[in-house]
C-alpha positions in Angstrom: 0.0 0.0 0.0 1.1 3.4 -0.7 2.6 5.7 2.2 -0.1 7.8 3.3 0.6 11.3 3.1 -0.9 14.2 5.5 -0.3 17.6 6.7 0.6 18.6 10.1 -1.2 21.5 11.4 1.6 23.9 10.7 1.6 22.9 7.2 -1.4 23.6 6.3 -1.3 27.2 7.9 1.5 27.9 5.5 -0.8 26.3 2.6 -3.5 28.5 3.4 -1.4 31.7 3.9 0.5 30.8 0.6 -3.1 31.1 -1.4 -4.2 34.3 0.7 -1.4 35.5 -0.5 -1.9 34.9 -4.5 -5.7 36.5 -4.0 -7.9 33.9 -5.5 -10.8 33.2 -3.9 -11.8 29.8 -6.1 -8.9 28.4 -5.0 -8.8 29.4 -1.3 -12.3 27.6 -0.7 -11.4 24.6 -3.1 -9.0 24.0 -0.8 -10.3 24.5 2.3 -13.8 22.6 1.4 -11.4 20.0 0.1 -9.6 20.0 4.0 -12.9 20.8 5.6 -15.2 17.8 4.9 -12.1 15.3 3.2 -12.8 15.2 -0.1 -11.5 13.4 -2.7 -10.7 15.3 -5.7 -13.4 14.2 -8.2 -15.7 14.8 -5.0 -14.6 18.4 -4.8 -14.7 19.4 -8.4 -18.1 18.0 -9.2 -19.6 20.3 -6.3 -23.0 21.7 -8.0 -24.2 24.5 -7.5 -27.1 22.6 -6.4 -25.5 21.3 -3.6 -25.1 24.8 -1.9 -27.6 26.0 0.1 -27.9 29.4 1.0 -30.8 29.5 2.3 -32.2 32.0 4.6 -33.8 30.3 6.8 -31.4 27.2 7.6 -27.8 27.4 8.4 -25.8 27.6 5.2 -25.2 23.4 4.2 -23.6 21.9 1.3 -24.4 18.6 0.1 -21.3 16.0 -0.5 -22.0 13.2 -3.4 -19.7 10.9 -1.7 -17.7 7.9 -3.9 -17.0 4.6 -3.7 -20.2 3.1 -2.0 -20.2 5.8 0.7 -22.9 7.6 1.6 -24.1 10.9 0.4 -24.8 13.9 3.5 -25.2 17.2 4.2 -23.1 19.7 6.1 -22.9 22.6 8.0 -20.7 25.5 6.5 -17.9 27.4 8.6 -19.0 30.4 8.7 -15.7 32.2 7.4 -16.4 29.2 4.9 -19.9 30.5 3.5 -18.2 34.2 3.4 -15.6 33.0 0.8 -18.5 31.1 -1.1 -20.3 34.4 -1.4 -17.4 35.8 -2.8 -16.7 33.3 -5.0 -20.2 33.2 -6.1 -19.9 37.3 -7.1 -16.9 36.7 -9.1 -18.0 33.8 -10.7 -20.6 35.6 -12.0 -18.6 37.7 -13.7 -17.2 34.8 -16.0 -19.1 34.7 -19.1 -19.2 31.0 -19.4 -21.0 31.4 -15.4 -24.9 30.6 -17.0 -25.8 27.4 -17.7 -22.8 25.7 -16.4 -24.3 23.1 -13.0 -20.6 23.3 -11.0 -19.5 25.2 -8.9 -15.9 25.7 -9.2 -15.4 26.5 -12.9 -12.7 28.4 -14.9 -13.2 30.7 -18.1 -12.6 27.6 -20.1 -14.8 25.3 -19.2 -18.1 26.2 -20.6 -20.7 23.4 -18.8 -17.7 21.3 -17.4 -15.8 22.1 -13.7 -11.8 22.5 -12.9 -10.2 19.4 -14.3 -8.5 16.3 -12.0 -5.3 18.4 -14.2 -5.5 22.0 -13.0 -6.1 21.4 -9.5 -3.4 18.9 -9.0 -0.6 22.0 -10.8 -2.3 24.2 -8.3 -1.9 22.0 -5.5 1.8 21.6 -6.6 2.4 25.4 -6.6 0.5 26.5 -3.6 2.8 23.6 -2.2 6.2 24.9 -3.5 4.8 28.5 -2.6 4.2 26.8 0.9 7.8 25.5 0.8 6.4 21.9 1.8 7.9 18.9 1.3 7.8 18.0 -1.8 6.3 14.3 -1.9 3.6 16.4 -0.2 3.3 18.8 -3.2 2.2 15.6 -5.7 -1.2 14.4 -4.7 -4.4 16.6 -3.6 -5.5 13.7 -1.7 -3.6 14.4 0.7 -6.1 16.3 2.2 -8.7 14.0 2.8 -5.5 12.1 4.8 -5.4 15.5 7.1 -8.9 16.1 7.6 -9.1 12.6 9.0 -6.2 12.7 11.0 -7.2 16.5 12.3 -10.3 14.8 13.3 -9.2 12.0 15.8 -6.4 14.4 17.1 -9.4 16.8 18.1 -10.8 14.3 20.2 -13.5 12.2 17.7 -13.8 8.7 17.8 -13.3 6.3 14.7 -16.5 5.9 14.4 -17.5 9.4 13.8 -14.8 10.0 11.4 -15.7 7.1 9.1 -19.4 8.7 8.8 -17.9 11.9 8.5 -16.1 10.8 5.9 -18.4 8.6 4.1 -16.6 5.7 4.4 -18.7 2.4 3.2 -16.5 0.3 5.4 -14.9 1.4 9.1 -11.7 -0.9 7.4 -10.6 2.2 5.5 -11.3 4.2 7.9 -9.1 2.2 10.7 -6.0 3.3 8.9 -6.1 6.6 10.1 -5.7 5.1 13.7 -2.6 3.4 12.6 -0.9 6.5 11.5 -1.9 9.2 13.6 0.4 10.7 15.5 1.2 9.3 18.9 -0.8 11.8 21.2 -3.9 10.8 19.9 -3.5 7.5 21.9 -3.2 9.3 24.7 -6.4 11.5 23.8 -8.2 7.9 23.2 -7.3 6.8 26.3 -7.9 9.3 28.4 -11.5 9.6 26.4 -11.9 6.2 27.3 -10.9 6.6 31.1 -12.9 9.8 31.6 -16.1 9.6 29.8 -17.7 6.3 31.5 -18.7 5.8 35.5 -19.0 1.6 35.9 
């Protein structure tokens, strides 16, 4: 099996202040929806803008189509999140292909198609080497599904949540996570387990 690959909290506050720094919206709350709910990358690029729901009178949710078996759910948006998709929404709008096309992260190429597998993957790469990560880091965008997982049991959730949270069909692929996480999140498990039950 391949080595799995995840950022450490540090590096993905240099990610994230790499792309503030280049200015682009899109590509600022690609990436963080990709970090935010795991995604994998034909997850992310096929976001419709049917799946976002500003709505008034509901919190603002977006809807993941999850792949491989697992199942589809809504979420809550971050609220500095749902600012960001506002303002990606406004500039969007300003691209003339914007009508008509279903996805929500486009480019002024793709006329009723999304960001390709392609482009994001080279802007993974350069936010990387903007980043100055490591650069086995800099290859694959999956790498953030990897962190969001691992971010979540370090916070404190059990493996159970983050296999639903992730969609997994099977708690197997979710397991792995366990196995790789860094060592203070036995500690965090442990003393979860010690303090939370009175036998």
């Amino acid at each position: 099996m391949a080595k799995i690959r995840y950022f450490s909290d540090d590096e993905i506050r240099k990610f994230f202040d790499a792309v503030r720094k280049e200015k682009n919206v899109r590509d600022l709350l690609f990436f963080r929806l990709m970090y935010r709910y795991g995604l994998r990358l034909n997850e992310a690029v096929t976001i419709r803008l049917e799946d976002v729901k500003p709505d008034i009178q509901h919190p603002i949710e977006i809807h993941i189509r999850r792949l491989k078996g697992g199942q589809d759910r809504h979420y809550p948006i971050n609220p500095e999140d749902a600012k960001l998709l506002h303002r990606w929404l406004r500039k969007r709008e300003t691209f003339d292909n914007s009508h008509g096309n279903p996805y929500l992260f486009i480019t002024k190429r793709s006329v009723t198609s999304h960001m390709t597998d392609v482009l994001v993957k080279k802007l993974h790469k350069k936010y990387c080497e903007l980043a100055d990560l490591a650069r086995e880091k800099c290859t694959n965008p999956h790498a953030w599904r990897h962190s969001c997982a691992i971010s979540l049991l370090m916070s404190g959730k059990d493996i159970y949540f983050v296999k639903n949270y992730l969609g997994h069909a099977d708690i197997k692929s979710t397991l792995v996570y366990a196995e790789i996480a860094p060592p203070e999140w036995k500690k965090l498990s442990k003393d979860a387990v010690n303090n939370s039950f009175s036998i």
